[in-house]
C-alpha positions in Angstrom: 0.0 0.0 0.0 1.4 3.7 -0.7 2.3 6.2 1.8 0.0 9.1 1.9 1.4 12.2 0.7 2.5 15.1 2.9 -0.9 16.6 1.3 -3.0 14.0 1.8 -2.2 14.1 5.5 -3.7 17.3 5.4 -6.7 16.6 4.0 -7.4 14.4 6.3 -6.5 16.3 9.0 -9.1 18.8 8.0 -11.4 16.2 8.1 -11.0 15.4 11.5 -10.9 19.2 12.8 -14.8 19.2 11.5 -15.4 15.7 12.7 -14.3 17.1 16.0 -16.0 20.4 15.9 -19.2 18.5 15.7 -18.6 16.0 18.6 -17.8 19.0 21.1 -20.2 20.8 19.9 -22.7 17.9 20.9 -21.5 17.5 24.4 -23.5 18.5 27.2 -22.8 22.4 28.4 -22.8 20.8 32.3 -20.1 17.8 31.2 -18.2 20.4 28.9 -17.8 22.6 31.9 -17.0 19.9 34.4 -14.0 18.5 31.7 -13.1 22.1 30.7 -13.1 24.3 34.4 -9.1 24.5 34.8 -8.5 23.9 31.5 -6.8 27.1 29.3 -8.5 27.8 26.0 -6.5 27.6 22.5 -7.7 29.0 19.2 -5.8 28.0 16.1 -7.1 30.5 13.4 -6.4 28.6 10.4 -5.9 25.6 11.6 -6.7 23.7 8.2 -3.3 25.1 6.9 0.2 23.3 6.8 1.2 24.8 10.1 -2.3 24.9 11.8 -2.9 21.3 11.4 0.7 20.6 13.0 -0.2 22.8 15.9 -3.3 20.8 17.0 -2.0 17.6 16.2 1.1 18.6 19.0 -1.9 19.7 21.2 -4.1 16.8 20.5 -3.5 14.9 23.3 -3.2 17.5 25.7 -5.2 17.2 28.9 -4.4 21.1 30.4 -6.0 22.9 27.2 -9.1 22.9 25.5 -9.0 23.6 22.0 -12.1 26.0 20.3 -13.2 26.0 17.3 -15.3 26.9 14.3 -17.6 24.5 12.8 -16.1 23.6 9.5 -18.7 26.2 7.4 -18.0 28.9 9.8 -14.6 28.7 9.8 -13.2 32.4 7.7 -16.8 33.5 9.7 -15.4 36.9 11.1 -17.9 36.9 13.7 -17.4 33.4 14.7 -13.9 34.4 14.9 -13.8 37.3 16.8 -15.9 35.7 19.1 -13.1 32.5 19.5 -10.5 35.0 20.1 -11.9 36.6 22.4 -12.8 33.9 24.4 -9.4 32.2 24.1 -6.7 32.1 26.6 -4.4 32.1 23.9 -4.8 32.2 20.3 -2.1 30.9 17.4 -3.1 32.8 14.2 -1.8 30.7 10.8 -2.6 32.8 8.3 -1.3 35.2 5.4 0.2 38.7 6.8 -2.4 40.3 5.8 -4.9 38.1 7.8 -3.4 37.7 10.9 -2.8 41.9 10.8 -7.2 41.8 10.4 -7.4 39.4 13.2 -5.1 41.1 15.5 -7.4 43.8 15.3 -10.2 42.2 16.7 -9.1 41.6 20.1 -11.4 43.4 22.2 -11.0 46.8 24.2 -10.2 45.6 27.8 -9.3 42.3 26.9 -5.6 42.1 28.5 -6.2 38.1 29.0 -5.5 36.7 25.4 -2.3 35.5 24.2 -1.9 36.0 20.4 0.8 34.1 18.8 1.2 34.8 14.8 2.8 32.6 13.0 3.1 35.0 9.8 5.8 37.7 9.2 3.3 40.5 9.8 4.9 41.3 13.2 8.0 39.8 13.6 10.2 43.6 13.6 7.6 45.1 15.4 9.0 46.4 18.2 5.5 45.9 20.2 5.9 42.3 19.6 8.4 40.1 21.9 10.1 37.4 19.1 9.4 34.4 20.0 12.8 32.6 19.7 13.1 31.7 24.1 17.0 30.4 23.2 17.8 33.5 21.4 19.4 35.3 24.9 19.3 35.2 28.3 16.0 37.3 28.7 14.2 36.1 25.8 12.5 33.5 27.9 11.0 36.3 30.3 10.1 38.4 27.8 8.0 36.0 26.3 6.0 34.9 29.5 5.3 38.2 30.3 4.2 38.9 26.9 0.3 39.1 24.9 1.7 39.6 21.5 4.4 37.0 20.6 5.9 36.9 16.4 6.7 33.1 16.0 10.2 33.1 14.0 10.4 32.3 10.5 12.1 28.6 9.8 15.5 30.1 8.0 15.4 32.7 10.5 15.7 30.2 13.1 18.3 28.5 11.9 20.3 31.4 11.1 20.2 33.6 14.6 20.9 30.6 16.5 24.2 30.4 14.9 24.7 34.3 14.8 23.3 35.9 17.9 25.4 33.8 20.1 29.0 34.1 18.0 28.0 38.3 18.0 26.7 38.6 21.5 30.4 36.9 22.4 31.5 40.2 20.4 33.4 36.9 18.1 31.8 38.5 15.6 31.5 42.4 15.1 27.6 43.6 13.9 28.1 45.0 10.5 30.2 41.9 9.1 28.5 40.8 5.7 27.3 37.0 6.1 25.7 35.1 3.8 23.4 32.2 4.4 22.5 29.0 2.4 20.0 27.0 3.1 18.0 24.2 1.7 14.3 23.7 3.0 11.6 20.9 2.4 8.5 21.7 0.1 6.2 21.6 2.7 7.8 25.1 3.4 5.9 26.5 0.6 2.2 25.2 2.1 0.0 23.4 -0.3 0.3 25.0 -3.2 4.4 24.0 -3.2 3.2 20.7 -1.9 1.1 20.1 -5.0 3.6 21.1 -7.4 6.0 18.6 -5.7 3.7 15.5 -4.8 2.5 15.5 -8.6 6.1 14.1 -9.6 6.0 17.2 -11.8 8.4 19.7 -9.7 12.3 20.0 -9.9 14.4 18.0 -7.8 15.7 21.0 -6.5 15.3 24.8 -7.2 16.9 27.9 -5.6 14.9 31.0 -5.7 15.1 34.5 -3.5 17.2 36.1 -6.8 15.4 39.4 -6.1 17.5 39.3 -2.7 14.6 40.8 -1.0 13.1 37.9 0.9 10.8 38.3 3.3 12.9 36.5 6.0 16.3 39.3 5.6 14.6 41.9 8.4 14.1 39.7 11.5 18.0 38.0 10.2 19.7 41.2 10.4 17.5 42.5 13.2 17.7 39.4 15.7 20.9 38.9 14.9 22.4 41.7 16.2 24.3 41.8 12.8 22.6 45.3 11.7 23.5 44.4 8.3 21.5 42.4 5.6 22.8 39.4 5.2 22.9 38.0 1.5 20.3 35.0 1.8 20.2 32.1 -0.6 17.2 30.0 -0.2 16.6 26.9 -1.8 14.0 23.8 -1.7 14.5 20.3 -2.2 12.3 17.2 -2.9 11.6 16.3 0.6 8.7 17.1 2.5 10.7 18.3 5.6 13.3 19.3 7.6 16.2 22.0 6.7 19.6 22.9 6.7 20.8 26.3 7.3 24.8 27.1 6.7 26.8 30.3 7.3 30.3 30.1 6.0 33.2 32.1 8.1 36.9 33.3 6.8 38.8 33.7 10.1 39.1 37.4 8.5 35.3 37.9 9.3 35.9 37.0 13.1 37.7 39.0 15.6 41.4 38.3 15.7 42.6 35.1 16.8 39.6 33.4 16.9 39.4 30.3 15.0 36.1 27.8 14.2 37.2 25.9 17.4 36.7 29.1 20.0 33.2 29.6 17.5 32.1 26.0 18.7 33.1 26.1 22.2 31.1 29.5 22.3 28.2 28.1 20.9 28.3 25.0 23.1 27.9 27.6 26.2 25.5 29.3 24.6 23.5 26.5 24.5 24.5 24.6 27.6 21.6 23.2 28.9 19.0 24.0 26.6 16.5 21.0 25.8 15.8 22.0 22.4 19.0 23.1 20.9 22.5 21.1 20.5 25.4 21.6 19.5 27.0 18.5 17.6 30.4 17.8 18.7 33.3 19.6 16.6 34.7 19.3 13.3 34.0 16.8 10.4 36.1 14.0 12.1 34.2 14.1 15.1 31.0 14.3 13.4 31.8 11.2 10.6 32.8 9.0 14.1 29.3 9.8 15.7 27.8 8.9 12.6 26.1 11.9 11.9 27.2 12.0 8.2 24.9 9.5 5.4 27.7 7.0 4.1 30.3 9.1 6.0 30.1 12.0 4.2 25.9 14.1 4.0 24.2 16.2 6.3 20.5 14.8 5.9 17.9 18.1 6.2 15.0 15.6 7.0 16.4 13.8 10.7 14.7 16.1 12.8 11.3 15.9 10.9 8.6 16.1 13.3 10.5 17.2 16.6 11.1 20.5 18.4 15.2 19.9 17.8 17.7 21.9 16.3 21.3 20.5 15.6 24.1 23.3 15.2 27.6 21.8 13.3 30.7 23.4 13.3 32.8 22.1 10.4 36.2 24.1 10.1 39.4 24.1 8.1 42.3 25.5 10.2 44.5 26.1 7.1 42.8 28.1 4.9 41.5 29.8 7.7 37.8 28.8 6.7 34.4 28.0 9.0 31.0 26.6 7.4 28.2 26.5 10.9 24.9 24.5 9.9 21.9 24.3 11.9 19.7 21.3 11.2 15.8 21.9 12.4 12.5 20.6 11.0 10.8 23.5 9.3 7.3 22.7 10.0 8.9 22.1 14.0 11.4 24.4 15.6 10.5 26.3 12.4 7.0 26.9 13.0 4.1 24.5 15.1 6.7 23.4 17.3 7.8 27.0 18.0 4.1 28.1 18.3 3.5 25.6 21.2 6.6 26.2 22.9 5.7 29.6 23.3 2.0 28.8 24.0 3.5 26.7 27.1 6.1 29.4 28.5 3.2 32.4 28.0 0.6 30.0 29.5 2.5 29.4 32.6 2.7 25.3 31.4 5.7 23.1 31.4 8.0 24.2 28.1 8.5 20.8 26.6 4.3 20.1 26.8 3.5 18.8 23.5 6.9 19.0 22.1 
């Protein structure tokens, strides 16, 4: 029998959000209450989407929240809506910029209890926003739980401030240096319309794209990454469904003086010292190739980390030509988006981080 597709998984997944819609919406208002009293309410607005579905299938088993929703034909209902944000304790909008600007509108007058998480790029520079990225520093974390408006980071963003921020907090790297980042995502990236181009068996194997060098992702990189300068961003996807790898090559020239790829990894390894989420792989390509982290001794898979929280940060470094390449390895639908969303549903919600995850 065949796998179903990424897509297909979605479809069905839609299916059961209106299969479940109509179950709770058949339970007893005196039962609902007595399951529900201590529970915390969640709205996923647009939770049919690519990232949407992920959410509430990480929240699915969840016995601290109750999830709200729209019955399937009052779903893009704007007074339905409204009405499930403001009732929610927290709501994760998965929608287009321009959406999730609309809906962040309709939060009511007075209503300083609901969480809003948006999963777009509408807010992610704006400064009344916290970014939701708790590893990023030391404060990030606080900021978030103290926070109603929280930007969930983009997926290449991710992957390139948590190589950066740490290496230019360390002052290893001096803001203003010009980086550029490569990176190689899975199609699911590009929701379902990429996902139908590449499950037909029509698509590419692989196709870079960004040539405008204006991609949407470039502010929160040079913003979170205390860089202050654009970084030249080279995205690409291949013909997986997920998972990514996101690389930043180094000349010793870019770093301060005397600092070599092995000072980079041991100052990214206390960045990160013990955070549950992030790890950094242990250093150089011997090292790695004898933990067997390379296919056949010599690939760094995108896909490992499908379907986790996780992201994996390599140092691979060449001491004689004076030359660094840092990857970090994350699932893009994961730490690059649902998995994000929840972890910072759990740390504004006052739940344990790793709920879900």
């Amino acid at each position: 029998m065949k796998a179903p597709t990424a897509l297909a998984l979605i479809s069905l997944g839609t299916k059961c959000v209106s299969a479940f819609v109509h179950v709770h919406a058949a339970t007893s208002p005196s039962s609902s209450f007595a399951l529900s009293a201590a529970k915390k309410k969640v709205f996923i607005d647009g939770e049919a989407g690519t990232t949407g579905l992920q959410v509430r299938e990480r929240l699915a088993n969840r016995d601290d929240i109750e999830i709200i929703s729209a019955p399937n034909e009052l779903r893009k209902d704007e007074t339905t809506r409204k009405n499930l944000i403001n009732e929610a304790d927290a709501v994760i909008l998965c929608l287009p910029d321009a959406a999730s600007i609309e809906a962040a509108s309709w939060v009511e007058d007075g209503n300083d209890r609901t969480v809003l998480i948006d999963a777009s790029t509408a807010f992610r520079v704006d400064d009344n926003w916290v970014y939701g990225f708790p590893e990023m520093s030391k404060d990030q974390r606080a900021a978030i739980e103290s926070s109603k408006r929280i930007s969930n980071p983009g997926c290449y963003p991710t992957g390139f401030i948590s190589i950066s921020r740490p290496l230019v907090d360390a002052g290893l790297i001096q803001p203003g240096t010009a980086l550029t980042v490569n990176a190689i995502s899975g199609y699911s990236g590009g929701g379902k319309a990429l996902m139908e181009v590449y499950e037909s068996g029509d698509a590419e194997p692989w196709g870079a794209y960004g040539f405008g060098l204006a991609h949407k992702h470039i502010p929160e990189m040079t913003k979170y990454s205390n860089l202050g300068k654009a970084p030249i961003f080279q995205p690409q996807v291949g013909s997986f469904a997920q998972g990514m790898v996101v690389s930043v090559p180094l000349h010793y020239s870019f770093l301060k003086e005397g600092v070599s790829g092995e000072d980079l990894h041991s100052a990214l390894k206390d960045y990160y010292e013990g955070s549950t989420f992030i790890e950094v792989l242990p250093y150089g390509e011997g090292a790695i190739k004898e933990a067997g982290l390379l296919e056949r001794g010599a690939f760094l898979r995108p896909d490992t980390l499908a379907n986790t929280n996780k992201l994996q940060i390599f140092v691979f470094d060449n001491p004689g030509a004076e030359q660094c390449v840092i990857c970090a390895r994350l699932d893009n639908l994961g730490k690059g988006a649902s998995g994000a969303a929840v972890q910072n549903m759990n740390i504004a919600l006052g739940f344990d981080e790793c709920a879900g995850l």
